[in-house]
C-alpha positions as CSV (number, residue, x, y, z in Angstrom):
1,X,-29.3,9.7,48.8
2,X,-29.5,13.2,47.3
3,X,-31.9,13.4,44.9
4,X,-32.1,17.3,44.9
5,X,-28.9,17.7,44.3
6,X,-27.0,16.8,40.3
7,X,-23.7,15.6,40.6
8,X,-21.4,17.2,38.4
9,X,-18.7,15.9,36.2
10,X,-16.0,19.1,36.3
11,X,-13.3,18.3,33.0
12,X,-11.3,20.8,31.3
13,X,-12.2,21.6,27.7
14,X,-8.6,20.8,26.5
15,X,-9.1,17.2,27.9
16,X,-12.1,17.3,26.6
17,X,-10.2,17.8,23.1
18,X,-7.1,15.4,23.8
19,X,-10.1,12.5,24.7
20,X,-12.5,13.4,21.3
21,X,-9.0,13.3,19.3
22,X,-7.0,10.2,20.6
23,X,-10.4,8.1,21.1
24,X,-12.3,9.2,17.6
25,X,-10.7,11.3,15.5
26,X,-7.0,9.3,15.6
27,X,-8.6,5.7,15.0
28,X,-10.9,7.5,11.9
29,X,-7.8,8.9,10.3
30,X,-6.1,5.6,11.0
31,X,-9.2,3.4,9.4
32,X,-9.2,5.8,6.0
33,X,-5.7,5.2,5.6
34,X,-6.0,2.0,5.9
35,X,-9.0,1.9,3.8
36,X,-7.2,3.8,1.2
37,X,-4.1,1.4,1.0
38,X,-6.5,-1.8,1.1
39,X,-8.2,0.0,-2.4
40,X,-4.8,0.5,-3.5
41,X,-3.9,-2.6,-3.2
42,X,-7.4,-4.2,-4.9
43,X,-6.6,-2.1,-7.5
44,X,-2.7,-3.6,-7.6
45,X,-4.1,-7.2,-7.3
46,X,-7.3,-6.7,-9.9
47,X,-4.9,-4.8,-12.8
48,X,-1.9,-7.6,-12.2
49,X,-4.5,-10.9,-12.3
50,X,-6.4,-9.7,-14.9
51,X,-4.1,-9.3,-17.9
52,X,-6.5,-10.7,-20.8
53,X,-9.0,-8.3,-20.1
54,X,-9.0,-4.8,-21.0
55,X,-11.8,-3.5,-19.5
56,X,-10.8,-5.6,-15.5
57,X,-7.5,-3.7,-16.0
58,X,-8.8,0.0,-16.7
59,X,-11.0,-0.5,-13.3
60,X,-7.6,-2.2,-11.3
61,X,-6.3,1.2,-12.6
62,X,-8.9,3.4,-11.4
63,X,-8.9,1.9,-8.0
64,X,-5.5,2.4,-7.6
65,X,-5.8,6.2,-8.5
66,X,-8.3,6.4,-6.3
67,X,-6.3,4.8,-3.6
68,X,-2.9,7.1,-4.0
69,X,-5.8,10.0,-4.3
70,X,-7.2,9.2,-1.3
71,X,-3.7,8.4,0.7
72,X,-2.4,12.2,-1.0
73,X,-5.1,14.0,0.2
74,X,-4.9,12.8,3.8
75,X,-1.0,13.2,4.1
76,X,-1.8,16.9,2.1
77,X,-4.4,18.0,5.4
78,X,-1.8,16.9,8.0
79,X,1.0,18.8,5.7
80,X,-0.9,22.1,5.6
81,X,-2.0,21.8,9.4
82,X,2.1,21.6,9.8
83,X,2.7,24.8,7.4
84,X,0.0,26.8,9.5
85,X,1.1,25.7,12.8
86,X,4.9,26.1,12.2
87,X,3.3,29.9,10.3
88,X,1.8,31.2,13.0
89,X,4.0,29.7,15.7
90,X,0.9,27.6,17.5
91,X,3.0,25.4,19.9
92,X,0.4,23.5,22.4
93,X,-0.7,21.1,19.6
94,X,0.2,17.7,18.3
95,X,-1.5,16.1,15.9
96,X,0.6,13.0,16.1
97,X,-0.1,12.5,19.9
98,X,-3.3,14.0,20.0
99,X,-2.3,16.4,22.6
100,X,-4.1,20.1,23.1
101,X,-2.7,22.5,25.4
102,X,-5.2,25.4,25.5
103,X,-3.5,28.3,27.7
104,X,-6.4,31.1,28.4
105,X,-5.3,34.7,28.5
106,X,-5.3,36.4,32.2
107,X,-7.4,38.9,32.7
């Protein structure tokens, strides 16, 4: 029973980091892709089916722009996290895994 005194959680920040990215950030990245590849694929589906009309096709063709847009722009961010991080030499961090190695300078 110690009610005067807090208990404390003690974590390291890079843990912290490694938890925030494999448990939010991974499965986020992982739903827009597949978000992006489902709209693709309406838009495949709606400009195949609807042949007769004109105006059904133009919108299947939109969404599929939209779709390879939005599938570009997400492989173009982890392509120009690679170019910085192979630039600069950063080793410690993987994207992929969702692993952060944060090494602090000794004083």
């Amino acid at each position: 029973m110690d009610f005067l005194f807090t208990n404390i959680a003690y974590a390291s920040v890079d843990s912290f980091v490694l938890n925030v990215n494999r448990m939010i950030i991974n499965p986020i990245i992982a739903l827009l892709f597949a978000a992006a590849f489902a709209y693709f694929l309406y838009g495949v589906f709606q400009f195949i089916s609807n042949q007769d009309n004109e105006e059904a096709k133009i919108k299947g063709r939109d969404h599929i722009i939209w779709g390879i847009l939005g599938i570009v722009i997400m492989m173009g961010v982890f392509t120009i996290l690679d170019m910085i991080m192979n630039t600069f030499n950063i080793e410690g961090i993987d994207p992929e895994e969702g692993r952060v190695e944060i090494q602090l300078p000794n004083n």
